[in-house]
Gaussian input, Z-matrix of N, CA and C with variables (Angstrom, degrees):
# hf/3-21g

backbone

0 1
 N
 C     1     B1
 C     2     B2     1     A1
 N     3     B3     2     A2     1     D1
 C     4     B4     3     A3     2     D2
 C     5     B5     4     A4     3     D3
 N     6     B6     5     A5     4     D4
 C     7     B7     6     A6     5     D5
 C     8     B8     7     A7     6     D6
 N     9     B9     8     A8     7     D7
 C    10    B10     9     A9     8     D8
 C    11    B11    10    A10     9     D9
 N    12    B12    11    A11    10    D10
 C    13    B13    12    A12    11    D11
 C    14    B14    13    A13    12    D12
 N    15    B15    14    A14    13    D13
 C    16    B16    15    A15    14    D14
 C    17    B17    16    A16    15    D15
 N    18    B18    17    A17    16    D16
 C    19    B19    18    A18    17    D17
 C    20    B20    19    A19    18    D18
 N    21    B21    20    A20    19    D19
 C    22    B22    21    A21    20    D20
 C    23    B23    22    A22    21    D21
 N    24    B24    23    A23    22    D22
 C    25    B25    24    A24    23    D23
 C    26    B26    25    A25    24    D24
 N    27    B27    26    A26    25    D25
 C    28    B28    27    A27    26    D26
 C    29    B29    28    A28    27    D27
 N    30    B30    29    A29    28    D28
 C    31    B31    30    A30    29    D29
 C    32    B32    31    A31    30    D30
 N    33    B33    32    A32    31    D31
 C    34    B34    33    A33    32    D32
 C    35    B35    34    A34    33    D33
 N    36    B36    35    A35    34    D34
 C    37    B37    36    A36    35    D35
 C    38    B38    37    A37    36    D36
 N    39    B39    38    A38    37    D37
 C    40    B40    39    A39    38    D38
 C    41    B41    40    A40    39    D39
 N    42    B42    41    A41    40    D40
 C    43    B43    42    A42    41    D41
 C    44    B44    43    A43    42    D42
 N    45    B45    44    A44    43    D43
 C    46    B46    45    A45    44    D44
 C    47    B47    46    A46    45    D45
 N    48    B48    47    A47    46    D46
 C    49    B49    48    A48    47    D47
 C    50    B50    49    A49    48    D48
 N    51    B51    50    A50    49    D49
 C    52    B52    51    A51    50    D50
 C    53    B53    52    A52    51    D51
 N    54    B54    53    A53    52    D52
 C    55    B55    54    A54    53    D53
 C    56    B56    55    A55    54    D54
 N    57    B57    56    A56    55    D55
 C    58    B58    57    A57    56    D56
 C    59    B59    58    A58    57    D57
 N    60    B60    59    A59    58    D58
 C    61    B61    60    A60    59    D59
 C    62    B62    61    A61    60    D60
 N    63    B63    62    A62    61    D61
 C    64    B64    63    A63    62    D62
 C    65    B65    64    A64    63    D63
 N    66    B66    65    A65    64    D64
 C    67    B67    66    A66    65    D65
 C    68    B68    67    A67    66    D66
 N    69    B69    68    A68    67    D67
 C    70    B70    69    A69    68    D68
 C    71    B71    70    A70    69    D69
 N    72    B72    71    A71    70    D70
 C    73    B73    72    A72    71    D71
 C    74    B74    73    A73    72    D72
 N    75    B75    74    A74    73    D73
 C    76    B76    75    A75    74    D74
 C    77    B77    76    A76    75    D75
 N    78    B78    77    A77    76    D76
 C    79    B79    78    A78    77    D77
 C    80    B80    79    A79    78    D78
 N    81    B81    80    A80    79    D79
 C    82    B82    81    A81    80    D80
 C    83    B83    82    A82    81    D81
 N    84    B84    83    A83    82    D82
 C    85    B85    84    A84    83    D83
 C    86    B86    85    A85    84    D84
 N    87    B87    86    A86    85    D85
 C    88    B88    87    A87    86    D86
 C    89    B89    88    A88    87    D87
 N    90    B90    89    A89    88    D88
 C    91    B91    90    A90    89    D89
 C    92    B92    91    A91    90    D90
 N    93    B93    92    A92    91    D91
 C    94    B94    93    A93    92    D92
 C    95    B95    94    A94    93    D93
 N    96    B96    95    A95    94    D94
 C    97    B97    96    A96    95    D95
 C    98    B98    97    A97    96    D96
 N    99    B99    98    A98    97    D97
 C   100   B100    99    A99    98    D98
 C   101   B101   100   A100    99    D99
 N   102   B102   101   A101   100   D100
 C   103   B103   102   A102   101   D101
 C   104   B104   103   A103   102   D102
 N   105   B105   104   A104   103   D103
 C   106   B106   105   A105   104   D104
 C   107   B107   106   A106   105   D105
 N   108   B108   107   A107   106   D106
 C   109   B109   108   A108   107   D107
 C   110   B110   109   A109   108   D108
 N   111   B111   110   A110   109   D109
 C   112   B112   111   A111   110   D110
 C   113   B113   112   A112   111   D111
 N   114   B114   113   A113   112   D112
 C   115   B115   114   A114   113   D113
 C   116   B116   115   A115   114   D114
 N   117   B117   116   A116   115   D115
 C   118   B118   117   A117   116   D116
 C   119   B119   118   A118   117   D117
 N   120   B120   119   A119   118   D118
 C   121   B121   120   A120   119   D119
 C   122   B122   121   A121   120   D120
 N   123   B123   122   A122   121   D121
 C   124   B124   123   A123   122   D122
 C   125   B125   124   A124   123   D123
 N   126   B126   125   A125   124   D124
 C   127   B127   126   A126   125   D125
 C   128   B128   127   A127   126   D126
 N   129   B129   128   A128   127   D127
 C   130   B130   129   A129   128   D128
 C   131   B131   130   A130   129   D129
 N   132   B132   131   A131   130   D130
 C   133   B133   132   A132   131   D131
 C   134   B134   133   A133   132   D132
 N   135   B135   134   A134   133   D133
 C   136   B136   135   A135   134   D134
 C   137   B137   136   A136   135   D135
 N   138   B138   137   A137   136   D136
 C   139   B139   138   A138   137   D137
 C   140   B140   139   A139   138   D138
 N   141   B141   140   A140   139   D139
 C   142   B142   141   A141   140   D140
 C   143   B143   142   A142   141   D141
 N   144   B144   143   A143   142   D142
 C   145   B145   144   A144   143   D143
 C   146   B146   145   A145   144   D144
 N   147   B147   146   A146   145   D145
 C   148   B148   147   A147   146   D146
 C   149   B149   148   A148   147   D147
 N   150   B150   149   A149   148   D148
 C   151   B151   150   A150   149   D149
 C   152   B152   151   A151   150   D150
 N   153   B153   152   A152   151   D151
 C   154   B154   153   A153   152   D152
 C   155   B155   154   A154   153   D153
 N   156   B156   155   A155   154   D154
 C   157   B157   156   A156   155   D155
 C   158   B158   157   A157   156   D156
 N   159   B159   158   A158   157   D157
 C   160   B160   159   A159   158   D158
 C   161   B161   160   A160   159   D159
 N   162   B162   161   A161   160   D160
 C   163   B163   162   A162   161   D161
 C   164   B164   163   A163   162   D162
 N   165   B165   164   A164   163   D163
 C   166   B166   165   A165   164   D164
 C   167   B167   166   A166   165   D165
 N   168   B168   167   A167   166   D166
 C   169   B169   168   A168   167   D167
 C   170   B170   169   A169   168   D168
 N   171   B171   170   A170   169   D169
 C   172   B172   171   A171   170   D170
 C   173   B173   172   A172   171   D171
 N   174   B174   173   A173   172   D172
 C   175   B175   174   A174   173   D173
 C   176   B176   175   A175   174   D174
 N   177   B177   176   A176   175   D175
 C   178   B178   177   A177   176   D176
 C   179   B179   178   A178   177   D177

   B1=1.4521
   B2=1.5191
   B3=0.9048
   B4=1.7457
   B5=1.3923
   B6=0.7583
   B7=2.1432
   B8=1.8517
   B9=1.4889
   B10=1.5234
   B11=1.6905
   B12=1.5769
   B13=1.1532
   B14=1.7855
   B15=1.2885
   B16=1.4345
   B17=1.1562
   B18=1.4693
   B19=1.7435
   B20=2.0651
   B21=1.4675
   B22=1.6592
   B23=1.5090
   B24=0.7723
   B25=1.8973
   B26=1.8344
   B27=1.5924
   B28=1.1529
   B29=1.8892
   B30=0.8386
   B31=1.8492
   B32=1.6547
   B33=1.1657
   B34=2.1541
   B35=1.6252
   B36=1.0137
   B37=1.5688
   B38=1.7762
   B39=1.1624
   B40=1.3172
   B41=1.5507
   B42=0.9752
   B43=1.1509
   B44=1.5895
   B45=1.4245
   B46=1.5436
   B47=1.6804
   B48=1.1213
   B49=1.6916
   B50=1.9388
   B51=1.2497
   B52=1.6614
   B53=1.4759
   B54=0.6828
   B55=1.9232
   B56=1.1806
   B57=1.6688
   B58=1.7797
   B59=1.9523
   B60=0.8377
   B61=1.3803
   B62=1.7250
   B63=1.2797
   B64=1.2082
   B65=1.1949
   B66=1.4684
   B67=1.7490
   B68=1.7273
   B69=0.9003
   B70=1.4194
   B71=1.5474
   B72=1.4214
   B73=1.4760
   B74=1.7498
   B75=1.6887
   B76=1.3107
   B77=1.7693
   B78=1.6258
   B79=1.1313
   B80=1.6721
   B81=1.4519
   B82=1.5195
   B83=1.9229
   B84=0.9010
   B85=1.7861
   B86=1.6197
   B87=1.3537
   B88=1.4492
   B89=1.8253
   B90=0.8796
   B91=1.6861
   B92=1.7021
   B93=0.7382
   B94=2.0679
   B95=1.3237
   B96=0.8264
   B97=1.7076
   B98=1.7350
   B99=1.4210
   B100=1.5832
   B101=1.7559
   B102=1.1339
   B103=1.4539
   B104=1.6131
   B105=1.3127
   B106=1.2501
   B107=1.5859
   B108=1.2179
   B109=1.6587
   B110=1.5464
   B111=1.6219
   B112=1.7172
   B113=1.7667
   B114=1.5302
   B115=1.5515
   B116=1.2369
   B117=1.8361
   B118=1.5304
   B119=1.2537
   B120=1.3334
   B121=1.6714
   B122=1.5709
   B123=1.5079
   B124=1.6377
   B125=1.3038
   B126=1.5143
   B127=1.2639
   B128=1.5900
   B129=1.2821
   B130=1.4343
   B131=1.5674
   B132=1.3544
   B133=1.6051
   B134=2.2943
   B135=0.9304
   B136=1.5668
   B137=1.3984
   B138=1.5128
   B139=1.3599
   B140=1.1503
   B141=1.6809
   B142=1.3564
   B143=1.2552
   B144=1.4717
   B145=1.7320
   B146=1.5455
   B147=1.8215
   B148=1.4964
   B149=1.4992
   B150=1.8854
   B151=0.9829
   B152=1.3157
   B153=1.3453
   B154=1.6036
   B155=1.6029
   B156=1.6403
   B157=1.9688
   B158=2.1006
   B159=0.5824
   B160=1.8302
   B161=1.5510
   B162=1.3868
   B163=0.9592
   B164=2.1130
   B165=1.5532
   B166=1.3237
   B167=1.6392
   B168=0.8435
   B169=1.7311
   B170=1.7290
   B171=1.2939
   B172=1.6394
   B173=1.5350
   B174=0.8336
   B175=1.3449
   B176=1.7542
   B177=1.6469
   B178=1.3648
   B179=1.4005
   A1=110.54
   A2=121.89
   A3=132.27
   A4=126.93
   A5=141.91
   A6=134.58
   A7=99.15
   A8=96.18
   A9=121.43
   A10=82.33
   A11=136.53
   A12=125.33
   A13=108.73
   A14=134.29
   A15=121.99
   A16=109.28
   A17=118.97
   A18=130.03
   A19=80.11
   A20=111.35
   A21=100.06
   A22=118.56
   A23=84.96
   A24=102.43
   A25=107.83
   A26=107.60
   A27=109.08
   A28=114.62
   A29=107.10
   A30=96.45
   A31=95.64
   A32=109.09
   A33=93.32
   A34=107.16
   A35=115.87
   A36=96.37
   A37=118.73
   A38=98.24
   A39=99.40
   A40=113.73
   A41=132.17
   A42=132.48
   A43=101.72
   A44=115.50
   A45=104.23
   A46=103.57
   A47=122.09
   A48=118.82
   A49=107.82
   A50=102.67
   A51=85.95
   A52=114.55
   A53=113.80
   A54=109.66
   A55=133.49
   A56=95.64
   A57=138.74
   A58=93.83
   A59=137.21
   A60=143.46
   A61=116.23
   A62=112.06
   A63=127.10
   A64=121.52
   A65=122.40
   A66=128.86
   A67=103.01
   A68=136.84
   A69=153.15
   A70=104.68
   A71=116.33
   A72=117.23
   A73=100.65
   A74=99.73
   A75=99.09
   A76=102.86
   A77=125.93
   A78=117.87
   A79=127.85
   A80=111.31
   A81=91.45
   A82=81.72
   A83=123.48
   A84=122.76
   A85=105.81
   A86=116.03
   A87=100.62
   A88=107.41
   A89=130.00
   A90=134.67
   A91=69.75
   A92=112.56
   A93=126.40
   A94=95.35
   A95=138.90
   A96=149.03
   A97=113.58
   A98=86.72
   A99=97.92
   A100=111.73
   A101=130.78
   A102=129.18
   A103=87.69
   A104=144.42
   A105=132.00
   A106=100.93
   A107=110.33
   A108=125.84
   A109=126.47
   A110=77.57
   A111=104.51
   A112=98.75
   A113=100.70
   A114=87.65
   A115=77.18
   A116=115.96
   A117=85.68
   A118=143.01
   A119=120.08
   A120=134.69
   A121=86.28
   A122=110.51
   A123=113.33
   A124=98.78
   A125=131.39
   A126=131.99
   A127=138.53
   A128=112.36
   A129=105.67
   A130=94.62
   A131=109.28
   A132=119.02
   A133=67.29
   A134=137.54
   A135=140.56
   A136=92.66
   A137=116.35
   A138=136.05
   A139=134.66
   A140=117.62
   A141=124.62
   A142=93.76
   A143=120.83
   A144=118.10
   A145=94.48
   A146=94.12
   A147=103.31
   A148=84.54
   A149=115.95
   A150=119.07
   A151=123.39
   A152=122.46
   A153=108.03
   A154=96.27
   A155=95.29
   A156=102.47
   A157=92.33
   A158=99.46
   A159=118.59
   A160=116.11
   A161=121.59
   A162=133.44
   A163=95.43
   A164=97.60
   A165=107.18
   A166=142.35
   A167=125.33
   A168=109.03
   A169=83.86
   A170=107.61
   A171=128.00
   A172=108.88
   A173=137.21
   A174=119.55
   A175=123.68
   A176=109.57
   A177=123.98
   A178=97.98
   D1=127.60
   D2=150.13
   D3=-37.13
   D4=144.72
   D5=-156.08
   D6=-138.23
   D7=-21.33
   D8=-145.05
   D9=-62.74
   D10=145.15
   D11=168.59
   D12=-80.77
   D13=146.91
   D14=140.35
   D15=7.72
   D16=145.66
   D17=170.93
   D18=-96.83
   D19=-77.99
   D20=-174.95
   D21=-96.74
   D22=169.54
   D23=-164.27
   D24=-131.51
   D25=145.72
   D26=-168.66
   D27=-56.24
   D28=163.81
   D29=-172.19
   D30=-74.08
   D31=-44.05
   D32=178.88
   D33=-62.21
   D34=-31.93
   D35=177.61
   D36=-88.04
   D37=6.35
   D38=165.91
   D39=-99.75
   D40=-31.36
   D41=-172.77
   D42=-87.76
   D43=-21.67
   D44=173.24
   D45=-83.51
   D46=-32.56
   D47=176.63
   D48=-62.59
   D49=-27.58
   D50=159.10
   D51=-101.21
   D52=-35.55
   D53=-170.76
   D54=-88.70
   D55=-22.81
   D56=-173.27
   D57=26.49
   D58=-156.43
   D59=-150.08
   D60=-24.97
   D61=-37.52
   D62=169.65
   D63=-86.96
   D64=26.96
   D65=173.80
   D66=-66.50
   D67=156.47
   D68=144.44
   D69=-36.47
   D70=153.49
   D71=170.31
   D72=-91.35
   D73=162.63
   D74=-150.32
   D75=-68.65
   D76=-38.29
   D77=151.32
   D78=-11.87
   D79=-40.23
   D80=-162.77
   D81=-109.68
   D82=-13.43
   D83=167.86
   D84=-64.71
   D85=-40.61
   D86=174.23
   D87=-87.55
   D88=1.37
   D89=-177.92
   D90=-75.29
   D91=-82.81
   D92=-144.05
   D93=-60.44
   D94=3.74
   D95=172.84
   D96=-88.88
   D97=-62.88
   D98=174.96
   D99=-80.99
   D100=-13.82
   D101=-178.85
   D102=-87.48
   D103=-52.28
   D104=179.26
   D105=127.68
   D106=33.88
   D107=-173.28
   D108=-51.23
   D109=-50.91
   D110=-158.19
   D111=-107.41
   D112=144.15
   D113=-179.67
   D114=-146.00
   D115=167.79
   D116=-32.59
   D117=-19.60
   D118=-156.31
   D119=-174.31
   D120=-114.07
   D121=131.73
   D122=173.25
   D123=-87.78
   D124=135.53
   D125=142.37
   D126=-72.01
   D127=159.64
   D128=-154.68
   D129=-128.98
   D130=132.43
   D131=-138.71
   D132=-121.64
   D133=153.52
   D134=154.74
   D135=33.74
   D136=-124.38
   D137=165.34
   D138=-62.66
   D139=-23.37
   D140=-155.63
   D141=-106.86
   D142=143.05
   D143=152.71
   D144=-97.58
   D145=159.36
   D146=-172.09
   D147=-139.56
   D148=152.35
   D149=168.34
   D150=-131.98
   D151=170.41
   D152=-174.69
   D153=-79.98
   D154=172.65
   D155=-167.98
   D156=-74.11
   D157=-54.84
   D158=-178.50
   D159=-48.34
   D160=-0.07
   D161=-152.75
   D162=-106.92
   D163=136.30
   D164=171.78
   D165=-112.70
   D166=-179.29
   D167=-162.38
   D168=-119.70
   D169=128.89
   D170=172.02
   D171=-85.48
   D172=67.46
   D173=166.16
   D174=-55.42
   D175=177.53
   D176=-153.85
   D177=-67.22

């Protein structure tokens, strides 16, 4: 078995591993995805964007 965690992670569970109760709803996590918020750049796998764990939120 592999132990290794995920390199990316879904964008709500990333934003709850920094903010945890006070994350954004996922609506405004995918806004900041597609405006070019978060950088890296989250990719979007079907429906889901996924982001790396290391990854930070750019604000205005």
């Amino acid at each position: 078995m592999n132990d290794t965690p995920p390199r990316l992670l879904p964008l709500t569970d990333w934003a709850e591993s920094l903010l945890g109760k006070h994350a954004p709803c996922a609506n405004t996590l995918r806004r900041w995805a597609r405006e070019g918020r978060i950088t890296p750049q989250p990719v979007k796998y079907g429906k889901l964007y996924f982001v790396e764990r290391s990854a930070k939120y750019q604000g205005d």
